[in-house]
N, CA, C and O atoms as a GROMACS GRO file, in nm:
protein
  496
    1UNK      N    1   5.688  -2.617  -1.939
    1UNK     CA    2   5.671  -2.522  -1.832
    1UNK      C    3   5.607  -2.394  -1.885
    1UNK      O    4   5.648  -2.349  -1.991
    2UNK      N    5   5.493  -2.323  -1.807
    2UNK     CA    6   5.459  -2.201  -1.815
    2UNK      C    7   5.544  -2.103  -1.790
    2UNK      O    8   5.582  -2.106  -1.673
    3UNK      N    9   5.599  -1.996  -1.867
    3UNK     CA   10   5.638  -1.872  -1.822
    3UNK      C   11   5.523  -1.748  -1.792
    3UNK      O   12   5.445  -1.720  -1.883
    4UNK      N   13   5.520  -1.709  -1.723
    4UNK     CA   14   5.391  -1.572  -1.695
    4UNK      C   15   5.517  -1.457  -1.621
    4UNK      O   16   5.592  -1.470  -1.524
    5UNK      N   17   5.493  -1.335  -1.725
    5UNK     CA   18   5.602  -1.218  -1.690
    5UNK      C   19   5.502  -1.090  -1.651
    5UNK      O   20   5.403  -1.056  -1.717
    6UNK      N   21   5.536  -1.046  -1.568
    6UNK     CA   22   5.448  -0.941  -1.540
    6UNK      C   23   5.483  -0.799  -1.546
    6UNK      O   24   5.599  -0.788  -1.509
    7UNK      N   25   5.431  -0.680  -1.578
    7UNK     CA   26   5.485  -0.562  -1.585
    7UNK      C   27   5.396  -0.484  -1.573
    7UNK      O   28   5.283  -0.531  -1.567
    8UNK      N   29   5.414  -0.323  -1.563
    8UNK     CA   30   5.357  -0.213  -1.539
    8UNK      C   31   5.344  -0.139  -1.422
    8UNK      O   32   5.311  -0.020  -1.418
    9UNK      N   33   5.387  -0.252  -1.269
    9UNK     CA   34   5.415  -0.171  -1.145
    9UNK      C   35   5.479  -0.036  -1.162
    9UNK      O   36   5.520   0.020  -1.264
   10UNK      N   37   5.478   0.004  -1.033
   10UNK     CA   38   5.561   0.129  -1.036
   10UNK      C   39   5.511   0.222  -0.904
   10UNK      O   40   5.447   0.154  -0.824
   11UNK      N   41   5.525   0.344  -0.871
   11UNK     CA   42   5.525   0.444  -0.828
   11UNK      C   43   5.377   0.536  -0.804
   11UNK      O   44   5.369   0.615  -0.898
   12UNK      N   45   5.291   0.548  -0.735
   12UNK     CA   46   5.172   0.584  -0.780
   12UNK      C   47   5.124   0.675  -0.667
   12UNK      O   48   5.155   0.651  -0.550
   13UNK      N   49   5.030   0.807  -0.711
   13UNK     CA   50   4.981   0.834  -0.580
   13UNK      C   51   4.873   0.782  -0.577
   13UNK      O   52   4.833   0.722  -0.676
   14UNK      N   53   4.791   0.792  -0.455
   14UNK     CA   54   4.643   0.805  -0.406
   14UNK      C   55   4.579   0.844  -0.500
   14UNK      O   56   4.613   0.951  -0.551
   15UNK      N   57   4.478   0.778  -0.547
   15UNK     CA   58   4.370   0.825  -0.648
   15UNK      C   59   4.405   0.780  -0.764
   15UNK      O   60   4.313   0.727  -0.827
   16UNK      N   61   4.540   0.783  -0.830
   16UNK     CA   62   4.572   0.707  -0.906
   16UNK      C   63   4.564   0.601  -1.034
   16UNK      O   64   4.454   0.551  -1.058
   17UNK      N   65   4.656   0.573  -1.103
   17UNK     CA   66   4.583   0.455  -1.205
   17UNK      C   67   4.700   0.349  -1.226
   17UNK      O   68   4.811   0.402  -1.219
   18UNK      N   69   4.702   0.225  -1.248
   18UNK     CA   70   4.827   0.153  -1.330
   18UNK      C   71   4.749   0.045  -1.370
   18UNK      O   72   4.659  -0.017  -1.312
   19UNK      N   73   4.798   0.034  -1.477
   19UNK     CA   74   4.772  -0.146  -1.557
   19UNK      C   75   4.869  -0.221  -1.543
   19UNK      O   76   4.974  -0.204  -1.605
   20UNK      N   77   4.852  -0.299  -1.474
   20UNK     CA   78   4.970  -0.383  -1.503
   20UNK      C   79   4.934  -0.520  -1.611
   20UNK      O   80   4.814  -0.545  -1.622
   21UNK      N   81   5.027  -0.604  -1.686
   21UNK     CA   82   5.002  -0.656  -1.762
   21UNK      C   83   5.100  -0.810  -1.728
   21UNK      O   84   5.216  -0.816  -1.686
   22UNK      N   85   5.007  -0.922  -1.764
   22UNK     CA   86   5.088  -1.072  -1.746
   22UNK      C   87   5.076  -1.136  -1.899
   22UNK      O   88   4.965  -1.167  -1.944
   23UNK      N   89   5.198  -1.155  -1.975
   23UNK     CA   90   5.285  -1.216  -2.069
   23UNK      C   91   5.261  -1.384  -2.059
   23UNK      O   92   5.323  -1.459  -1.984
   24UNK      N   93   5.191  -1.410  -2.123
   24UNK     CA   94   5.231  -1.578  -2.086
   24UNK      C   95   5.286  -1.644  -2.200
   24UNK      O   96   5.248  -1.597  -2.307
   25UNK      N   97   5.374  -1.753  -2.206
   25UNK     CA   98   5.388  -1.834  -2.298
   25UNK      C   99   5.429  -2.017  -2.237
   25UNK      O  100   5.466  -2.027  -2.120
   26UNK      N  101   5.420  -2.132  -2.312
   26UNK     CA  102   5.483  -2.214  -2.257
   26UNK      C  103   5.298  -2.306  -2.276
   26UNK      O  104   5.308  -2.428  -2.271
   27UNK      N  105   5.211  -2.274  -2.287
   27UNK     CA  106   5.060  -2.384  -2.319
   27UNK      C  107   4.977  -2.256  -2.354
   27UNK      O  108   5.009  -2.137  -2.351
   28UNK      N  109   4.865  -2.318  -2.388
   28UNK     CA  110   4.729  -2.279  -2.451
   28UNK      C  111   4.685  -2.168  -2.328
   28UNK      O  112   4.628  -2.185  -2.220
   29UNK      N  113   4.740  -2.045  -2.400
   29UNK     CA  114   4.648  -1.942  -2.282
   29UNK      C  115   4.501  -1.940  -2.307
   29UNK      O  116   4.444  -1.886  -2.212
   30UNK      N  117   4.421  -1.977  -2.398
   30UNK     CA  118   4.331  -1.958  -2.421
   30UNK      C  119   4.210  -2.068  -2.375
   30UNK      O  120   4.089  -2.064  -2.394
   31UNK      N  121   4.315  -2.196  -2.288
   31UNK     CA  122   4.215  -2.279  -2.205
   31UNK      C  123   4.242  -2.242  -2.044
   31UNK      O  124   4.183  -2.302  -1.954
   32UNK      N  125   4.338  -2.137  -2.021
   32UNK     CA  126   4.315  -2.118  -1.854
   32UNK      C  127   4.276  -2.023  -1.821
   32UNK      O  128   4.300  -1.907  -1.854
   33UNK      N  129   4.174  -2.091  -1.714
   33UNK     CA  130   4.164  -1.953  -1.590
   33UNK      C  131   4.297  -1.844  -1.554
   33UNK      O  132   4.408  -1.896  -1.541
   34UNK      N  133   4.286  -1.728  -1.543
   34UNK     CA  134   4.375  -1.699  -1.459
   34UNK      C  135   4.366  -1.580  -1.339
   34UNK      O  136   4.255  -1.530  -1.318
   35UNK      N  137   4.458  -1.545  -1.276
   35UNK     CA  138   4.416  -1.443  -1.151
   35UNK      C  139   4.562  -1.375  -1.098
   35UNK      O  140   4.679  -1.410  -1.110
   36UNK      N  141   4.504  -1.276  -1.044
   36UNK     CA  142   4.579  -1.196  -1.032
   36UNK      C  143   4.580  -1.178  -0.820
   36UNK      O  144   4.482  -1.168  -0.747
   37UNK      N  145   4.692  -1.182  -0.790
   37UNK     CA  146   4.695  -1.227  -0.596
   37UNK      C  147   4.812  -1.108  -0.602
   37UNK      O  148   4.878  -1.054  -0.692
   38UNK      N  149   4.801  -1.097  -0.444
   38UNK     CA  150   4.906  -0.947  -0.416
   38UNK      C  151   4.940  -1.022  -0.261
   38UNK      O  152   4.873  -1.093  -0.186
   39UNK      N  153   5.063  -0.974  -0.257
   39UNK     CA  154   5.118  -0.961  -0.107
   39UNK      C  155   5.197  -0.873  -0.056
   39UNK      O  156   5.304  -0.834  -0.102
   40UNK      N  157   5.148  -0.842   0.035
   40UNK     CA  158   5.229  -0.738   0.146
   40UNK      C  159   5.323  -0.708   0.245
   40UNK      O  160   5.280  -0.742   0.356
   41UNK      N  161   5.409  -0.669   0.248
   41UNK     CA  162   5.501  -0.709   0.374
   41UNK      C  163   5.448  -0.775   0.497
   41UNK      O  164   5.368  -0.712   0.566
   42UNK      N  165   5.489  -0.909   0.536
   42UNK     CA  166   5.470  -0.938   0.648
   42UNK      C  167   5.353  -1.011   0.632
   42UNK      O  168   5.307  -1.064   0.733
   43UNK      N  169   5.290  -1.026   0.515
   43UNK     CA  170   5.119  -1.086   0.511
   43UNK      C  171   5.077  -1.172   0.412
   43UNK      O  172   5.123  -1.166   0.298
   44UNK      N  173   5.016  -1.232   0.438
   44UNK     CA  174   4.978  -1.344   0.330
   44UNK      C  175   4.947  -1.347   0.175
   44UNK      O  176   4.869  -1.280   0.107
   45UNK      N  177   5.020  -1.432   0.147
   45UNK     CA  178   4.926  -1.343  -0.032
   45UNK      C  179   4.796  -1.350  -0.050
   45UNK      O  180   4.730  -1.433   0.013
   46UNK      N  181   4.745  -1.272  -0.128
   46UNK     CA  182   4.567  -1.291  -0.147
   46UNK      C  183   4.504  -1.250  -0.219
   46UNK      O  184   4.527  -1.133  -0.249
   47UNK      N  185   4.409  -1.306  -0.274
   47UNK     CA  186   4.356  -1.306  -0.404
   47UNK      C  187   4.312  -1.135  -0.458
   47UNK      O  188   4.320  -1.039  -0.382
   48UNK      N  189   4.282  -1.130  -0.550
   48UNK     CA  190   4.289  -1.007  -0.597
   48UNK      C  191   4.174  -1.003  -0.708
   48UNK      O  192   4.101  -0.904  -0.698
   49UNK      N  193   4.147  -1.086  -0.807
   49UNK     CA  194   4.091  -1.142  -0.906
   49UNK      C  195   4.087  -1.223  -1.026
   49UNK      O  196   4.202  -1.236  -1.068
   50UNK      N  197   4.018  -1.272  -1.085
   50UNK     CA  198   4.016  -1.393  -1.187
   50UNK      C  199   3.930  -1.353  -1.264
   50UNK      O  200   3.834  -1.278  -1.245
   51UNK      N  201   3.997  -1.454  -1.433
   51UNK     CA  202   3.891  -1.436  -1.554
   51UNK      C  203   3.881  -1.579  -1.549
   51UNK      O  204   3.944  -1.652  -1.474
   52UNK      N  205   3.781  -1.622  -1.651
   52UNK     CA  206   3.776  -1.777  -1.675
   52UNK      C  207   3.856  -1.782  -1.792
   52UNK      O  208   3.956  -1.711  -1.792
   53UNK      N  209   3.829  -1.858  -1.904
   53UNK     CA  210   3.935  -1.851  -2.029
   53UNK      C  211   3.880  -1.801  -2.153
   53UNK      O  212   3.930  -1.821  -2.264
   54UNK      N  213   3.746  -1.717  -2.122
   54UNK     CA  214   3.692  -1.681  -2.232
   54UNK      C  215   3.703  -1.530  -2.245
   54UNK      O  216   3.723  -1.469  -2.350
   55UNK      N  217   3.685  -1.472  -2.109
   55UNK     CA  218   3.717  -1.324  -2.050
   55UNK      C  219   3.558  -1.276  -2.035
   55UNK      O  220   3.525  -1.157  -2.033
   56UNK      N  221   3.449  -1.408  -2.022
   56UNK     CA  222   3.312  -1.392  -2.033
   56UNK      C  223   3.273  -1.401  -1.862
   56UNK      O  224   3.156  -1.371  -1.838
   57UNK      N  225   3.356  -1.437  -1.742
   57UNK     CA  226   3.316  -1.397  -1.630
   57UNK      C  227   3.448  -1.403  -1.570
   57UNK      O  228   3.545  -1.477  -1.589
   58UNK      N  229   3.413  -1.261  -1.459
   58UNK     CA  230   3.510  -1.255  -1.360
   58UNK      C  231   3.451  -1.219  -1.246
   58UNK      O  232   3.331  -1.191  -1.239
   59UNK      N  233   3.569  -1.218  -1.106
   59UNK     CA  234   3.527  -1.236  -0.995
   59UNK      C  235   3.653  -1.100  -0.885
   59UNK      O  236   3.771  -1.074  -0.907
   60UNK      N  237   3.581  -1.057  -0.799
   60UNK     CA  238   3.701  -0.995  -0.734
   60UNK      C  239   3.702  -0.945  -0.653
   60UNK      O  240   3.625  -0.852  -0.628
   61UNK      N  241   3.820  -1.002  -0.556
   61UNK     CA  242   3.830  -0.965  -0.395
   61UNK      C  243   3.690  -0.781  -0.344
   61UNK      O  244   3.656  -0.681  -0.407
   62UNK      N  245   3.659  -0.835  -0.209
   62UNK     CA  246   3.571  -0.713  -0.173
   62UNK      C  247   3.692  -0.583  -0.193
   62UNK      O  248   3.673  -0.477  -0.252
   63UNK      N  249   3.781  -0.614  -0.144
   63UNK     CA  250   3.861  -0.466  -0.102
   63UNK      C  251   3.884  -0.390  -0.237
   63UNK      O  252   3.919  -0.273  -0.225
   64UNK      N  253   3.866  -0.453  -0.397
   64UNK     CA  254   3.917  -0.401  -0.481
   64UNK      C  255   3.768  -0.385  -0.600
   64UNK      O  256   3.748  -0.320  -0.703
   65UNK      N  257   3.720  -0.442  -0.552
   65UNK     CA  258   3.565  -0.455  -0.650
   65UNK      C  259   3.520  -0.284  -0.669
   65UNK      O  260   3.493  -0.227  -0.563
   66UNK      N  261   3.512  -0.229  -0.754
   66UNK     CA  262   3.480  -0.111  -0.838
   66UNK      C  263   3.567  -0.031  -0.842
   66UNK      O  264   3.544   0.089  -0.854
   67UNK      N  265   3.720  -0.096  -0.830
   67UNK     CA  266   3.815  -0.009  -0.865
   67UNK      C  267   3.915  -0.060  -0.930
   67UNK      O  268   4.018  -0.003  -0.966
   68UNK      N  269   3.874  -0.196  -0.947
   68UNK     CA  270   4.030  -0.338  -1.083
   68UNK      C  271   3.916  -0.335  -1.152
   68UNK      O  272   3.800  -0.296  -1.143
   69UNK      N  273   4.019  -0.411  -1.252
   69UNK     CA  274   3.943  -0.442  -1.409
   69UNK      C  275   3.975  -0.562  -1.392
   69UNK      O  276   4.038  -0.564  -1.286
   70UNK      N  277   3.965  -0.705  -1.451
   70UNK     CA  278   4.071  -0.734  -1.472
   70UNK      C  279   4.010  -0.807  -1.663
   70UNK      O  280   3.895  -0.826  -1.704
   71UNK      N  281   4.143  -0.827  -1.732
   71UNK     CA  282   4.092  -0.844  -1.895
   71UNK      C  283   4.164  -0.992  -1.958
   71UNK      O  284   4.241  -1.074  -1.908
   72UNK      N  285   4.108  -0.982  -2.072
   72UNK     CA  286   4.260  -1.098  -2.106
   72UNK      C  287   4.235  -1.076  -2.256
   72UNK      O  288   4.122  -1.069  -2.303
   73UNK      N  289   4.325  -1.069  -2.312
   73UNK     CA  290   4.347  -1.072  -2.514
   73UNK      C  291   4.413  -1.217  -2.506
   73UNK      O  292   4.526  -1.234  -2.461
   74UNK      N  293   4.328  -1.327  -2.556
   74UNK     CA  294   4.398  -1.426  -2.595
   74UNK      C  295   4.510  -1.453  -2.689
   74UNK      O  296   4.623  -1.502  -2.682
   75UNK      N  297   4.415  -1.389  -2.801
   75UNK     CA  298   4.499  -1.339  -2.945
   75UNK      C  299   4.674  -1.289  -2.910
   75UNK      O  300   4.765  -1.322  -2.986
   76UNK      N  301   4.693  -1.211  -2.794
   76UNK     CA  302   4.822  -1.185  -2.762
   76UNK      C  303   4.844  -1.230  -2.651
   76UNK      O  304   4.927  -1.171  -2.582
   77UNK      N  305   4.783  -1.337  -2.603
   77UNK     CA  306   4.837  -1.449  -2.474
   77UNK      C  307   4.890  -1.362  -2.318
   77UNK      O  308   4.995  -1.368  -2.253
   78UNK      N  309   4.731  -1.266  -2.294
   78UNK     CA  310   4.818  -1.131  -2.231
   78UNK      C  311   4.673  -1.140  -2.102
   78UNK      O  312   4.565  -1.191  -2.128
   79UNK      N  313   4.700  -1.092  -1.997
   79UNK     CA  314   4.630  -1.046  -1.944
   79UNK      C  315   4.609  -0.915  -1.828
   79UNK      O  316   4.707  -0.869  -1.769
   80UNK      N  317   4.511  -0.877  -1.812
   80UNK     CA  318   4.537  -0.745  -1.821
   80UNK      C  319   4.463  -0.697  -1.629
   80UNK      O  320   4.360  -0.742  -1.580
   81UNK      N  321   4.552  -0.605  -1.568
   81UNK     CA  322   4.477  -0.569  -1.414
   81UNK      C  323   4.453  -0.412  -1.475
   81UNK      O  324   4.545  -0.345  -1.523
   82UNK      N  325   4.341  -0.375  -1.466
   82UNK     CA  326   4.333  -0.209  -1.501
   82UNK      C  327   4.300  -0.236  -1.318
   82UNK      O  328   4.225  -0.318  -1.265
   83UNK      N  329   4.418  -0.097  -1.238
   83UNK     CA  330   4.385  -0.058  -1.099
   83UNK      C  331   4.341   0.086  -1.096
   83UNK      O  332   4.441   0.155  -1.117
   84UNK      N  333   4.211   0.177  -1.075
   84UNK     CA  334   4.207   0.297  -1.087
   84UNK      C  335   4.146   0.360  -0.936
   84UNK      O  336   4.049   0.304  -0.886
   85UNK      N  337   4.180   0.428  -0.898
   85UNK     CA  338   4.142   0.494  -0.753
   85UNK      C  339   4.204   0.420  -0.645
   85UNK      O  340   4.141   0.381  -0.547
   86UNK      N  341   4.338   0.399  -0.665
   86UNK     CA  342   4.450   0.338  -0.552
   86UNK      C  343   4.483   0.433  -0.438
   86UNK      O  344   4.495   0.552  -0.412
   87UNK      N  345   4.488   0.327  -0.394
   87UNK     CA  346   4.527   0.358  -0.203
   87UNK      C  347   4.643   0.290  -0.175
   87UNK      O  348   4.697   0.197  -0.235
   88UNK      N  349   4.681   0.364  -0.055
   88UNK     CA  350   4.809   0.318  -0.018
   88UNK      C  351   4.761   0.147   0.050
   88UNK      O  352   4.851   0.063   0.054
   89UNK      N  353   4.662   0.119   0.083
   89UNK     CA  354   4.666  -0.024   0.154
   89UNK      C  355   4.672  -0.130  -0.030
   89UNK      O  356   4.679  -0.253  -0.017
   90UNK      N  357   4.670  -0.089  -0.135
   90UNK     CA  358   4.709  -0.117  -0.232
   90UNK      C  359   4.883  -0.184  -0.263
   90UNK      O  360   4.915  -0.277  -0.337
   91UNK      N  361   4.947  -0.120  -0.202
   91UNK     CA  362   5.079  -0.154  -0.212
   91UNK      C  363   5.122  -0.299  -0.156
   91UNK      O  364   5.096  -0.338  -0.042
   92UNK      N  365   5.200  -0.383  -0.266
   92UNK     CA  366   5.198  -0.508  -0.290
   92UNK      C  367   5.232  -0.530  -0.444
   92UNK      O  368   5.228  -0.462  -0.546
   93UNK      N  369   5.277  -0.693  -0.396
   93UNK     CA  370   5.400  -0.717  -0.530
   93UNK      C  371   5.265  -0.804  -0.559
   93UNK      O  372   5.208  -0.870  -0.472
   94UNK      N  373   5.221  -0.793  -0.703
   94UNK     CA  374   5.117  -0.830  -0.754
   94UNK      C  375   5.197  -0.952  -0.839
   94UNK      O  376   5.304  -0.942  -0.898
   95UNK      N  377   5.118  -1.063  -0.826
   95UNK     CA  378   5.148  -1.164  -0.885
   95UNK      C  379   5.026  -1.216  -0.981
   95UNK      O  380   4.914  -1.208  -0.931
   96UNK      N  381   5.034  -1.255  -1.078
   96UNK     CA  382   4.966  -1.285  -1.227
   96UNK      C  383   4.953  -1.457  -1.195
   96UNK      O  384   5.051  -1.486  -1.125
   97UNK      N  385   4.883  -1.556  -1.217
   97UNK     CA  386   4.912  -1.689  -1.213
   97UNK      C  387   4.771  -1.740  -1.298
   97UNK      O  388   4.660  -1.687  -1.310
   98UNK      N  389   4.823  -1.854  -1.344
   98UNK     CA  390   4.743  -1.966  -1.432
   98UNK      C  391   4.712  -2.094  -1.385
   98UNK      O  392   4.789  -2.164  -1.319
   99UNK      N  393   4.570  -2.131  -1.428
   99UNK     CA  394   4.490  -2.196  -1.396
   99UNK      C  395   4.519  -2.359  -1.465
   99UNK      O  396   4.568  -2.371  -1.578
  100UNK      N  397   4.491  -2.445  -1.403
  100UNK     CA  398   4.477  -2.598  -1.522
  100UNK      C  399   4.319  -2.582  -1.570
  100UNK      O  400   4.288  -2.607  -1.686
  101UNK      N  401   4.219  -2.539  -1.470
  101UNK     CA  402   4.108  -2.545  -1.550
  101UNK      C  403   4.074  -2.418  -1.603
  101UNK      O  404   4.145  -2.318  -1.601
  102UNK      N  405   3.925  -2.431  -1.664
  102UNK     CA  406   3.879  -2.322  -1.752
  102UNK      C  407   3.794  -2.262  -1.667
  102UNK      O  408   3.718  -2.217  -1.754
  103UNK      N  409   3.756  -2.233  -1.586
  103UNK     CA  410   3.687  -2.171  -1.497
  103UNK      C  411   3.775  -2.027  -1.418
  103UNK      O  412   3.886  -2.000  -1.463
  104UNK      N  413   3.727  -1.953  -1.318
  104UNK     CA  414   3.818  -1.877  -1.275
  104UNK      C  415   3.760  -1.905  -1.081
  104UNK      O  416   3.660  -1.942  -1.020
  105UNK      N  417   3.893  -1.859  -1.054
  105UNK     CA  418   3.897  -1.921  -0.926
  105UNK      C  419   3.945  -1.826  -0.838
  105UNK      O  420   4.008  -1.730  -0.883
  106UNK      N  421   3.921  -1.839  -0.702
  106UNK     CA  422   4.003  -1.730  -0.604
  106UNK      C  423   4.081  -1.752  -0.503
  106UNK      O  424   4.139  -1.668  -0.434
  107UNK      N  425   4.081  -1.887  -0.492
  107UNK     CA  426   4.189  -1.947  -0.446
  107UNK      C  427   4.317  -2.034  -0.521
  107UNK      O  428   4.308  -2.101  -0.624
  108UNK      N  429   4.462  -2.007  -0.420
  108UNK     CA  430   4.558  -1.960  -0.439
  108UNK      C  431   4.603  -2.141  -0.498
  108UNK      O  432   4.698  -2.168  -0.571
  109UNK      N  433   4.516  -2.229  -0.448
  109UNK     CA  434   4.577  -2.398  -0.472
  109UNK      C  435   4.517  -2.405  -0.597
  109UNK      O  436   4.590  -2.478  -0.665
  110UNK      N  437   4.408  -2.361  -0.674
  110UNK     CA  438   4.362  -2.397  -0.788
  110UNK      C  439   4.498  -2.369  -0.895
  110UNK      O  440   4.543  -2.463  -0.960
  111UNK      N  441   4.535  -2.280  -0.901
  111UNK     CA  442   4.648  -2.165  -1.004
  111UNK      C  443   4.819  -2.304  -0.978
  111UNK      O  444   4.871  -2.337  -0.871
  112UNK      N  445   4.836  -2.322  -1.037
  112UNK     CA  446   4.960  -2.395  -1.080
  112UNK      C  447   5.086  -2.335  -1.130
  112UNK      O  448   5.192  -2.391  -1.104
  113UNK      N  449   5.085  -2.203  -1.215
  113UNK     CA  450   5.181  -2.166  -1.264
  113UNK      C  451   5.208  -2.010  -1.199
  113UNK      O  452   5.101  -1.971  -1.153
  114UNK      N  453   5.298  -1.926  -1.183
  114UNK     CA  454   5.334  -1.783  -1.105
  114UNK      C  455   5.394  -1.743  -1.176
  114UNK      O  456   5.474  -1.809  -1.242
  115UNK      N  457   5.366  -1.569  -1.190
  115UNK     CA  458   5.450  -1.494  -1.206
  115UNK      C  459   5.602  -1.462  -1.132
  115UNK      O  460   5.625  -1.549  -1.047
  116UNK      N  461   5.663  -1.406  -1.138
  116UNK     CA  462   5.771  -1.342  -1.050
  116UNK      C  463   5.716  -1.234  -0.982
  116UNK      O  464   5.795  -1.203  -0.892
  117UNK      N  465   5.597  -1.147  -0.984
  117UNK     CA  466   5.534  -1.044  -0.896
  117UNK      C  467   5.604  -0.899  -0.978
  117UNK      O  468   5.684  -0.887  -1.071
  118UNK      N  469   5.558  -0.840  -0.927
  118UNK     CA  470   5.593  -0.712  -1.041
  118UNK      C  471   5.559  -0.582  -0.886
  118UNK      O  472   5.465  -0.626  -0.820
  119UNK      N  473   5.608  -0.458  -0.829
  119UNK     CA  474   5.602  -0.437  -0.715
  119UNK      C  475   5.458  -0.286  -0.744
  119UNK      O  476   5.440  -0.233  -0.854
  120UNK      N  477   5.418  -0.268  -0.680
  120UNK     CA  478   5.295  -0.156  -0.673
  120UNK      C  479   5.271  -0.100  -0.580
  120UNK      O  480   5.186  -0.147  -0.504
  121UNK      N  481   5.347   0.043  -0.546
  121UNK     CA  482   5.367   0.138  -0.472
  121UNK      C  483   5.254   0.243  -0.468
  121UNK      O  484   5.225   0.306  -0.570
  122UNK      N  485   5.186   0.263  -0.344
  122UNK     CA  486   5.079   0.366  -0.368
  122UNK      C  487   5.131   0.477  -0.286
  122UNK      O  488   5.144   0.430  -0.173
  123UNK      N  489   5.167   0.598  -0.288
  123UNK     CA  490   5.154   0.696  -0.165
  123UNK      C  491   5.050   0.805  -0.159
  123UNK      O  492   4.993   0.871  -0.245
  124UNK      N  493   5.045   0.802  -0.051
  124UNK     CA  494   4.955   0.890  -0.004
  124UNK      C  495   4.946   1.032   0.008
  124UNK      O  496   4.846   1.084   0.057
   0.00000   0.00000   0.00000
């Protein structure tokens, strides 16, 4: 079994910055895709963004494109959401998940393994 732990949520205003960071252990982080999905009270989860397994292309939702990062250090089996210029429609328990293939993906059936979500508070 995959474990993927996530951390760095928290408390944030408008304008803002947080990294949050996903821990994996349990297979070869260094052959999966992975991505990062958020959900909101009351609303569907939804994609957020993806690396492939090299950290040589990524992809990412319109609402967040020139304001996530997203990274991955294989070497420390880690991957990484840099969020900078947050908004309150930002707020959502961000979930980290892994891929079976090596590609990166933005949908939610490709990803096999989940975080527990980690929570990300923006105010305004």
């Amino acid at each position: 079994q995959v474990q993927l732990v996530e951390s760095g949520g928290g408390l944030v205003q408008a304008g803002g910055s947080l990294r949050l960071s996903c821990a994996a252990s349990g297979r070869t982080f260094s052959s999966s895709g992975m991505g990062w999905f958020r959900q909101a009270p009351g609303k569907e989860r939804e994609f957020v963004a993806t690396i492939n397994w090299s950290g040589g292309s990524t992809y990412y939702a319109d609402s967040v494109k020139g304001r996530f990062t997203i990274s991955r250090d294989n070497a420390k089996n880690t991957v990484y959401l840099q969020m900078n210029s947050l908004k309150p429609e930002d707020t959502a328990v961000y979930y980290c998940a892994a891929a079976l293939g090596l590609s990166y993906y933005s949908s939610r059936g490709a990803y096999k393994y989940w975080g527990q979500g980690t929570q990300v508070t923006v105010s305004s």
